[in-house]
KEKE-3310 file (N, C-alpha, C; in steps of 0.2 Angstrom, whole numbers, plus 5000, padded with zeros to 4 digits):
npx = (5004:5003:5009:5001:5013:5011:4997:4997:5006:5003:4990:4995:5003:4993:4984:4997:4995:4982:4983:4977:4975:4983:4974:4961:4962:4958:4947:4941:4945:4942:4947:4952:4959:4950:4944:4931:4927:4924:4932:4933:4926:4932:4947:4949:4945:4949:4962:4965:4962:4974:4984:4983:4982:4993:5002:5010:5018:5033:5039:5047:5047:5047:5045:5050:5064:5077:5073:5071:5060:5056:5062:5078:5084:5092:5091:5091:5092:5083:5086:5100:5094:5081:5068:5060:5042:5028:5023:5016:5022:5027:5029:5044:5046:5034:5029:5018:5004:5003:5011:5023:5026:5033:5029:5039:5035:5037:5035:5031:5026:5023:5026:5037:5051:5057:5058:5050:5051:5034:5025:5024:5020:5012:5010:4997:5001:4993:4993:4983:4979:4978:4979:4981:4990:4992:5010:5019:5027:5020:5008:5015:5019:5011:4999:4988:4976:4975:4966:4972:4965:4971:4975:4987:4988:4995:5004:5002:5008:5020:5027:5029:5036:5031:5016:5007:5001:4984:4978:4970:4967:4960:4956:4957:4949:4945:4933:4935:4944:4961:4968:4981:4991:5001:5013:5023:5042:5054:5070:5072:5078:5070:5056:5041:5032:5023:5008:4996:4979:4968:4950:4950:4958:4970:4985:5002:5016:5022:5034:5042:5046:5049:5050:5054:5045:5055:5057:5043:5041:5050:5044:5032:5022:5014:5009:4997:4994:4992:4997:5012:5013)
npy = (4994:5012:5029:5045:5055:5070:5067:5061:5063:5078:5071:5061:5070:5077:5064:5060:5070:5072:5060:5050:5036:5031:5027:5030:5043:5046:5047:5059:5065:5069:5065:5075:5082:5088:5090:5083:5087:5104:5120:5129:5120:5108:5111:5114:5105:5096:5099:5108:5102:5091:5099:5109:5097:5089:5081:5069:5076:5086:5084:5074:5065:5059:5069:5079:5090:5084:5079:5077:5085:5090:5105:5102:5104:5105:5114:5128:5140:5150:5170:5174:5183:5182:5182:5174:5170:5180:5176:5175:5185:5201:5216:5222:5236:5243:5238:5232:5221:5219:5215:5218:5215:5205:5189:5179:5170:5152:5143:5128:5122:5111:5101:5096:5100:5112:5126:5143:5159:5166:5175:5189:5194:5207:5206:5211:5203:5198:5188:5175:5180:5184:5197:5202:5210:5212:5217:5228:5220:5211:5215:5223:5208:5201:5208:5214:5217:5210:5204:5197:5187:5177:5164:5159:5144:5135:5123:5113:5100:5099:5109:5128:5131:5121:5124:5130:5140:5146:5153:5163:5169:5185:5191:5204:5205:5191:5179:5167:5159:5159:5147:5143:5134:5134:5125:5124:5124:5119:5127:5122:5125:5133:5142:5137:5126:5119:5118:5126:5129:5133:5139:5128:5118:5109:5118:5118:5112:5122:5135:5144:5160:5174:5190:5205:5222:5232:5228:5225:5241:5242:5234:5241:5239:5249:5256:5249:5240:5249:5260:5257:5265)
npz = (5000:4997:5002:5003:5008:5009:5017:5026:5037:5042:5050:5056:5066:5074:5079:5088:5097:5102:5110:5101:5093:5076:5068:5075:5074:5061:5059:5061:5050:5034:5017:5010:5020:5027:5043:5048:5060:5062:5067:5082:5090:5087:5089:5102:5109:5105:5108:5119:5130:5132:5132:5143:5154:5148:5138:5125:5117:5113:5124:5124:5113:5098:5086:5093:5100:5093:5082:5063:5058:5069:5085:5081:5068:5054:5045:5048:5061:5073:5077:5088:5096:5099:5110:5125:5123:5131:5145:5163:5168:5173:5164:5160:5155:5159:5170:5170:5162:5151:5135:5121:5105:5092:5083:5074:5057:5051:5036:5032:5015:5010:5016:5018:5024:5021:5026:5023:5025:5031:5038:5049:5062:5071:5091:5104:5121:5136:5152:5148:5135:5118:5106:5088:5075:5057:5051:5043:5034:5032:5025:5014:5008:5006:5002:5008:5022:5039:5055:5071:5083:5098:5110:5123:5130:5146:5148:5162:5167:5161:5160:5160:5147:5138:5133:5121:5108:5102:5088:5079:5062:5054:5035:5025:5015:5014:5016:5026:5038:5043:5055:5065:5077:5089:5097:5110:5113:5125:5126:5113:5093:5090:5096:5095:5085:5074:5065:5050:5048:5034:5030:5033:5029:5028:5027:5029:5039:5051:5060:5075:5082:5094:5095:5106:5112:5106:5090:5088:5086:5076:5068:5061:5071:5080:5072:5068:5075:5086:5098:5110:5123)
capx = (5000:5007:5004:5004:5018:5007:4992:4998:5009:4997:4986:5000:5004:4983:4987:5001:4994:4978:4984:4973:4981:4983:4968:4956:4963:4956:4941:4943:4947:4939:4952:4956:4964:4947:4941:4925:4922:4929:4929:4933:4925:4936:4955:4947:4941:4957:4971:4966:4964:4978:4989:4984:4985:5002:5002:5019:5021:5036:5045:5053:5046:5049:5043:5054:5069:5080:5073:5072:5054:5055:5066:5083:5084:5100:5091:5093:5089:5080:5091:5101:5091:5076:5062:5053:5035:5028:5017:5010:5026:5025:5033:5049:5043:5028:5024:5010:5005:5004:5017:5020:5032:5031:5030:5039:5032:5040:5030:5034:5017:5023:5030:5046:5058:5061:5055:5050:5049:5029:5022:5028:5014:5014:5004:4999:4998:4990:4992:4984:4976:4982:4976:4986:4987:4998:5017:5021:5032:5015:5004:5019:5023:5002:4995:4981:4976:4971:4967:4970:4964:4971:4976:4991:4988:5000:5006:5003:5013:5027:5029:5027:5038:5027:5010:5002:4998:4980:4977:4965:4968:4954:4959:4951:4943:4944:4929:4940:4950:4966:4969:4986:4992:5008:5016:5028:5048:5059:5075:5073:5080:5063:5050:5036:5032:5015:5004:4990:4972:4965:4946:4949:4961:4979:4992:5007:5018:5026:5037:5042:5050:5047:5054:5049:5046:5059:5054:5037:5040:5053:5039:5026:5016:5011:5003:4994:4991:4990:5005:5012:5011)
capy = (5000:5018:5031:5049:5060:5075:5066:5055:5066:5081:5069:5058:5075:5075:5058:5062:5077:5071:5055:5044:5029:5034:5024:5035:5051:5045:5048:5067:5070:5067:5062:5081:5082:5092:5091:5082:5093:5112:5127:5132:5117:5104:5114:5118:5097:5089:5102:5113:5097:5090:5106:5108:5091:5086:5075:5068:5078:5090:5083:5069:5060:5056:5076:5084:5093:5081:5075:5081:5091:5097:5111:5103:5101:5107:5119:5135:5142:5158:5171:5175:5191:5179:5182:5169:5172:5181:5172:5177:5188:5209:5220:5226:5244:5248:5236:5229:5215:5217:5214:5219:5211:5201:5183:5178:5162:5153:5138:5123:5120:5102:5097:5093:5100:5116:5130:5148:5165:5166:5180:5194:5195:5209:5204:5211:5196:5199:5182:5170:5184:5187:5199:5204:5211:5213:5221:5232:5216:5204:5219:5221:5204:5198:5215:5215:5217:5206:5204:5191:5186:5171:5163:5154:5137:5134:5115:5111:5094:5097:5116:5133:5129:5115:5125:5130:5146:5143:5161:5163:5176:5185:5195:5212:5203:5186:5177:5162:5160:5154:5143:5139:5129:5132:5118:5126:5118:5123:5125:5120:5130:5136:5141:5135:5123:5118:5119:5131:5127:5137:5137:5120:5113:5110:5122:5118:5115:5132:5136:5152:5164:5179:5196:5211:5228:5236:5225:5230:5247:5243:5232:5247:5238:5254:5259:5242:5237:5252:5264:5255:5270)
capz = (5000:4995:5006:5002:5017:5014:5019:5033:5042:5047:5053:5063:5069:5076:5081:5094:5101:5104:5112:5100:5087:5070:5063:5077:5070:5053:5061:5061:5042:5025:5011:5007:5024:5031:5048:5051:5064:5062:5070:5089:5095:5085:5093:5110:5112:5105:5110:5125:5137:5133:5134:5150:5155:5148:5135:5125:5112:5114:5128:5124:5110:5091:5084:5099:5099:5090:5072:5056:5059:5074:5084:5082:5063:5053:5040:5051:5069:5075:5078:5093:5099:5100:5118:5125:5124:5138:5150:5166:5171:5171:5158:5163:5156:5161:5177:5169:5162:5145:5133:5113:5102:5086:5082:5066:5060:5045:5036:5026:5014:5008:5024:5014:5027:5019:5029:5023:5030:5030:5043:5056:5067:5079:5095:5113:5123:5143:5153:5141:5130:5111:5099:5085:5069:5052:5050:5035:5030:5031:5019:5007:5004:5005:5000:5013:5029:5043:5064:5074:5090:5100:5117:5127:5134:5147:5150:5169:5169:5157:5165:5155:5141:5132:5130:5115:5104:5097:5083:5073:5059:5048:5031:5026:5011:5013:5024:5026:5042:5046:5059:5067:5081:5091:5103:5113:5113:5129:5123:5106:5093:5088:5102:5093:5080:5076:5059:5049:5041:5030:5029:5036:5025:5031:5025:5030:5047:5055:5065:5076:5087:5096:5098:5111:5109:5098:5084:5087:5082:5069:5059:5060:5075:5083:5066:5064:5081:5093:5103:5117:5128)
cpx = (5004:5001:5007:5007:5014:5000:4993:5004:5006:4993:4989:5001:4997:4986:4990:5000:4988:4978:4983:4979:4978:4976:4960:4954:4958:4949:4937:4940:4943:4947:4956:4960:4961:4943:4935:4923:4927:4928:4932:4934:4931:4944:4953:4947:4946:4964:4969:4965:4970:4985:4991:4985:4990:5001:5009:5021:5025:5043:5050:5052:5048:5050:5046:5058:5075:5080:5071:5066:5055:5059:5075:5085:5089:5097:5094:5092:5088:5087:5094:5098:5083:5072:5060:5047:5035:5022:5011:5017:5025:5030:5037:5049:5039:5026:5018:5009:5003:5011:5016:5026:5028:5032:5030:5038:5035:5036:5035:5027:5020:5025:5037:5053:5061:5055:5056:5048:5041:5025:5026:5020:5013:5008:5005:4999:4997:4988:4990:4981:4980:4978:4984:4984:4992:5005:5017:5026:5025:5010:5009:5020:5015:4999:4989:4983:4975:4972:4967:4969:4967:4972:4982:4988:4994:4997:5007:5007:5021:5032:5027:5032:5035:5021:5011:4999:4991:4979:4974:4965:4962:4959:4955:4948:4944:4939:4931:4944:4955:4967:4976:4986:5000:5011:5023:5036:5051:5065:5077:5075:5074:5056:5045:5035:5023:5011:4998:4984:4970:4959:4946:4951:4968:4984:4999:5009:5022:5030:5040:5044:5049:5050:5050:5047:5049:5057:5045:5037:5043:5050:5032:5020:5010:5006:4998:4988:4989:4997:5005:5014:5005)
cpy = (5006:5024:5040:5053:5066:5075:5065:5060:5071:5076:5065:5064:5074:5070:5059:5067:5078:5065:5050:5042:5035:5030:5029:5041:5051:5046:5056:5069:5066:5066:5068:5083:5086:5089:5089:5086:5100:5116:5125:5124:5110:5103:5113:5109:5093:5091:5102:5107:5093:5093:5107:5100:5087:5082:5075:5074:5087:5089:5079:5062:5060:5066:5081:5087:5093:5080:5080:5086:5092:5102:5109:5101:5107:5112:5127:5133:5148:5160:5172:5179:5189:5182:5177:5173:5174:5179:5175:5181:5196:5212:5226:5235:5249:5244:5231:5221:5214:5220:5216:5216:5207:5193:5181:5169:5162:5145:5133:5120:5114:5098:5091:5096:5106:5123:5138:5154:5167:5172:5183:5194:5200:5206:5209:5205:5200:5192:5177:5172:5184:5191:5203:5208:5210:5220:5224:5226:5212:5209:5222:5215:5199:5202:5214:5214:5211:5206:5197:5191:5177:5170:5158:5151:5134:5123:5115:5108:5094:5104:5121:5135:5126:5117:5127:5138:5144:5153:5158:5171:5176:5190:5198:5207:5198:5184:5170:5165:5157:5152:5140:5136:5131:5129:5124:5122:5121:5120:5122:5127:5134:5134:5138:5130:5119:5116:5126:5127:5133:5136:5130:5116:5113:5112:5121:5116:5121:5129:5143:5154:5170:5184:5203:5219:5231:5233:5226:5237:5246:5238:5235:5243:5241:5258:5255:5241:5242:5255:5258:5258:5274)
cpz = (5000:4999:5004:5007:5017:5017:5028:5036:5044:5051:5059:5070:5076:5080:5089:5097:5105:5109:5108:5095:5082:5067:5069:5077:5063:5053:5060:5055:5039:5022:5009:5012:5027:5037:5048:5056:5065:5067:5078:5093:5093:5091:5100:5112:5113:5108:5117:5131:5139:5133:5143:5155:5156:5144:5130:5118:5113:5119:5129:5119:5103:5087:5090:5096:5095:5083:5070:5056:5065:5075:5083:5073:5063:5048:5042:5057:5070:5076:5084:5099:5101:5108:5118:5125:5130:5140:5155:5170:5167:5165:5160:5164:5156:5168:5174:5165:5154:5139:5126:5112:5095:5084:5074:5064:5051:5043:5030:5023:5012:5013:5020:5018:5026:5022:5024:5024:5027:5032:5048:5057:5072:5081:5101:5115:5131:5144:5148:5133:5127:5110:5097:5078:5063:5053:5043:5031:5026:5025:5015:5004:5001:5001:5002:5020:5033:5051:5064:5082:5091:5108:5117:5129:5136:5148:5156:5171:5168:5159:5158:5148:5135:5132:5123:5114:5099:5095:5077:5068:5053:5042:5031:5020:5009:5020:5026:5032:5041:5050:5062:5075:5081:5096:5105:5114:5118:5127:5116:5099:5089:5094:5102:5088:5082:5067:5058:5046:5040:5026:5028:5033:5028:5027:5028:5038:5048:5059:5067:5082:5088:5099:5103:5107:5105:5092:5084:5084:5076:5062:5058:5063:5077:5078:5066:5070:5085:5098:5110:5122:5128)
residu = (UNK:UNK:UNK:UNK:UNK:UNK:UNK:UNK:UNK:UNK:UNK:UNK:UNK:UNK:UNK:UNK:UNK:UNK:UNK:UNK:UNK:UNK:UNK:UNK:UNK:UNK:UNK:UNK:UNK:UNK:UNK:UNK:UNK:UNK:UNK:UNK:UNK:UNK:UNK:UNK:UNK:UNK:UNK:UNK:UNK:UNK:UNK:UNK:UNK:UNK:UNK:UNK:UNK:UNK:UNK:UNK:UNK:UNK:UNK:UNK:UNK:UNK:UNK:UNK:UNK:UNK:UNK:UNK:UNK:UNK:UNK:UNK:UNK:UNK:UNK:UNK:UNK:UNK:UNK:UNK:UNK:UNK:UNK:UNK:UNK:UNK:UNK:UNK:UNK:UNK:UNK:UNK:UNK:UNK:UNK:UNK:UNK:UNK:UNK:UNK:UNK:UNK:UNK:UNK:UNK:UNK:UNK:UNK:UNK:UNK:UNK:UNK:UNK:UNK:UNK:UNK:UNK:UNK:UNK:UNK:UNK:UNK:UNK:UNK:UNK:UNK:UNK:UNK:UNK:UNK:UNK:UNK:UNK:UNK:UNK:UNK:UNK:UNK:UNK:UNK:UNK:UNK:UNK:UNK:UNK:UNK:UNK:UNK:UNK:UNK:UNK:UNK:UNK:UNK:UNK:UNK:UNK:UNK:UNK:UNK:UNK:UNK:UNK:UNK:UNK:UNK:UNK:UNK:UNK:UNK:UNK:UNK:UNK:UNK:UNK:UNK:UNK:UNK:UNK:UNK:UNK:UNK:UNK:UNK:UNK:UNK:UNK:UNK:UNK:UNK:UNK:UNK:UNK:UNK:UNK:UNK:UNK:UNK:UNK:UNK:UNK:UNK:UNK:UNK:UNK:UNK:UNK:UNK:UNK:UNK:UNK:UNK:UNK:UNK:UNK:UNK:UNK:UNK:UNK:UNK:UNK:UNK:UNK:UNK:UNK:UNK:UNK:UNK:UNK)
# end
């Protein structure tokens, strides 16, 4: 039997995340690779429990820090001047508790290993709140706009490195969401790694890292998103 790798590994993916076998995942998709059950309730039912929870994927398993997909691969690695994401900890300059920065996200759509620069994101984030929107790089290189709202899911078991970024992004004139998923790595050489749907089809896996404020202003956040003073 012949199997196609961009079928069968998004949904392996699924598989390992949700705890279940690969033949109960198969359950999920139709043959184009969409989602029996979409939308909010789908992510929320098979991620968010197991986020919090703790389940294996991240900490020490096959898709970890080590092989060819996940954060130890040999293609590249974020840059030095990298942040981690901010959590439930205050913002050095202001006291408060919300934070701005930008999350650069880089995508591979055939899941062939070859990752490329996809999105700057700027975000606030507050505890587990996101909202966000586009950078002057994401409406030059897309030529449009778009919001996004999302949330952190920390990891109870595995601690506050192994949650999860769920974002949902709309465009100014597309009615089609996007849909990502980011798995948190501690210590990997990418904080993130995860996948997108797009009006519920799977676009690619991602991966991403996360700068603070000064890069907020220098990708025209403050115009986009809102001054952070």
């Amino acid at each position: 039997m012949k199997f196609n790798i961009k079928t069968v590994l998004p949904i392996a993916l699924i598989a390992v995340h949700s705890g279940k076998a690969l033949s109960q995942t198969g359950a999920y998709y139709s043959s184009d690779e969409t989602p029996v059950q979409t939308g909010q309730g789908f992510y929320q039912s098979e991620f968010a429990d197991n986020a919090i929870a703790g389940d294996s994927f991240g900490a020490g398993d096959s898709f970890g820090a080590g092989d060819s997909f996940g954060a130890g691969d040999s293609n590249s690695s974020r840059p030095d001047d990298y942040e981690p994401f901010p959590r439930d900890e205050r913002n050095p300059e202001t006291g408060g508790y919300i934070h701005h920065g930008v999350l650069y996200i880089e995508r591979d759509r055939h899941y062939t290993g070859e990752f490329e620069e996809y999105m700057r994101v700027c975000v606030k984030s507050s505890f587990r709140d996101i909202i966000g929107s586009y950078s002057y790089y994401d409406q030059g290189a897309y030529r449009g706009k778009y919001i996004a709202k999302g949330s952190y899911l920390p990891n109870l078991v595995n601690g506050p490195g192994y949650g999860y970024i769920a974002l949902n992004l709309n465009k100014e004139y597309d009615t089609a969401k996007e849909e990502m998923i980011l798995h948190g790595y501690a210590g990997g050489k990418y904080e993130f790694e995860g996948y997108t749907f797009f009006n519920n089809r799977n676009q690619g896996a991602l991966r991403a890292y996360y700068k603070g404020a000064d890069m907020y202003d220098a990708e025209g956040c403050e115009s986009t998103l809102g001054l952070r003073y």
